[in-house]
KEBARO-93966 format. One record per residue (C-alpha): x, y, z. Coordinates in steps of 0.2 Angstrom, whole numbers, plus 5000, padded with zeros to 4 digits. Layout:
<recs>
XYZ ...
</recs>
This chain:
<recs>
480648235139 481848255126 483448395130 483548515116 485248505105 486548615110 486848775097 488348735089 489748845092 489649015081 491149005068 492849075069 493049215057 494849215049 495849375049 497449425038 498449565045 499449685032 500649825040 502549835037 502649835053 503149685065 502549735081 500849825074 500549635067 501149575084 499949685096 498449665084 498749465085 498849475104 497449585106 496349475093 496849305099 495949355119 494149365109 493049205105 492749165088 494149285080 495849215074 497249275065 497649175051 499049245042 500049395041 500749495028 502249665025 502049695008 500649694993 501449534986 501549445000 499549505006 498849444989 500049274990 499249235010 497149305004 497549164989 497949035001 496849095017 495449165011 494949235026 493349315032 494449495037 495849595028 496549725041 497549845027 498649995032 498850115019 500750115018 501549965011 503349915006 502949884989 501249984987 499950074992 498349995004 497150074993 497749974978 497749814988 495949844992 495449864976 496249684969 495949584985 493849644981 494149594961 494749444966 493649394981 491849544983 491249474997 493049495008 492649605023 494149765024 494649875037 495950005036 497050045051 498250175048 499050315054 498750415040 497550575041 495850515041 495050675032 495950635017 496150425016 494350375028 493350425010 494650334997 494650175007 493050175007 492750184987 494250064984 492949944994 493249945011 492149945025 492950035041 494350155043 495150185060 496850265064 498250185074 498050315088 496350225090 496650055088 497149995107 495250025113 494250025097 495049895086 494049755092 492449845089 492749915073 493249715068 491649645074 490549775065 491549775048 491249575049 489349615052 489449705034 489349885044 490350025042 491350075053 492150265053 492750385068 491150515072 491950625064 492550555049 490450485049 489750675049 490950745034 490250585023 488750635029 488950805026 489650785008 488150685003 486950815008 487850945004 488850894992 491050904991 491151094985 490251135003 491651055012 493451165017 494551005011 496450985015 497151024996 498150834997 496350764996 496050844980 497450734973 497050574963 497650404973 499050394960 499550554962 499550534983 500650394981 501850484970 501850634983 501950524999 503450454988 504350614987 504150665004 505050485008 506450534997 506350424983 506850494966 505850494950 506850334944 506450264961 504750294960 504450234943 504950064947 504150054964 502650104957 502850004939 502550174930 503450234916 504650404920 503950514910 502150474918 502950504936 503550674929 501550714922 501150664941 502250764947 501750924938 499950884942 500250874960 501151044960 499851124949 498451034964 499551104979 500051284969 501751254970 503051324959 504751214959 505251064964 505851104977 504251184985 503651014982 504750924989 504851025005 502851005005 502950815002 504350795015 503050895028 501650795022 502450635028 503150705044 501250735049 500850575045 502150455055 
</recs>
């Protein structure tokens, strides 16, 4: 009686880690090297460097973080899935889930998960995003839900979410310190276009000066660290 062939082995799905942060990449590669079929395949601190390892890697998983050295994780979403629209994405962040969970998802991503989480529900949320699944806290899950039955004017929403990605990444610049020069160049904007940001953001947040704004953007990072 002829033995039945052996089911090959499933295949190893590839994952790139991006997070300025050494021993984050460090504890997610441990924690991802002790499950079958998952492997790390490259690692990344900046937006130049994530787009320079997905060209050569092309892996099957792109953990993002939404703060970056030289960018923002919501604008590396958005070219890694111009460049490749099958990619799985997952954000891992410590950033406030009511206000980044939806923009990650519209940039292209499939899961959102803070950093607070990420020690018991990482492996989880990896498996499920490479499944094509969404994968959000419960709580993040019922606003989205919420909003799409009731639509966003229902909702009592932080006022930083009513900012525009640009402008959040112009306000979480402020609140780091940097000054308008400074953010210009980080951000490849012209001065005079971080100034209309800036005026926008304070008109958003009903702030007055600049220095009401920079006392709000300054907060704004402490509660996100």
């Amino acid at each position: 009686m002829t033995q039945p062939s052996p089911r090959p082995p499933a295949p190893t799905a590839r994952i790139l880690l991006v997070d300025d942060h050494p021993l984050v990449r460090e504890g997610l590669t441990l924690r991802i090297s002790r499950q079958p079929n998952l492997s790390v395949c490259g690692e990344a601190s900046t937006l130049a460097e994530a787009l320079q390892q997905f060209e050569q890697h092309r892996p099957d998983l792109v953990i993002v973080d939404i703060t970056l050295k030289d960018g923002n994780g919501l604008d590396l979403i958005q070219r890694l899935k111009s460049r490749e629209p099958a990619v799985r994405i997952l954000v891992l962040s410590m950033h406030d889930e009511s206000v980044y969970a939806e923009r990650a998802l519209r940039a292209g991503a499939l899961g959102y998960i803070n950093k607070q989480e990420a020690r018991e529900l990482v492996i989880d949320a990896i498996l499920r995003v490479l499944e094509g699944k969404l994968y959000l806290s419960p709580a993040a899950q019922e606003r989205l839900l919420t909003v799409a039955s009731r639509g966003p004017e229902e909702l009592l929403r932080p006022a930083v979410s009513t900012l525009t990605n640009r402008e959040l990444e112009v306000f979480e610049a402020i609140g780091r310190g940097l000054t308008t020069s400074e953010i210009a160049k980080q951000l490849h904007l012209s001065i005079k276009t971080v100034e209309t940001h800036r005026q926008r953001v304070k008109a958003k947040l009903n702030l007055t000066t600049s220095a009401e704004l920079a006392r709000e953007a300054v907060q704004w990072v402490l509660t996100q660290s």
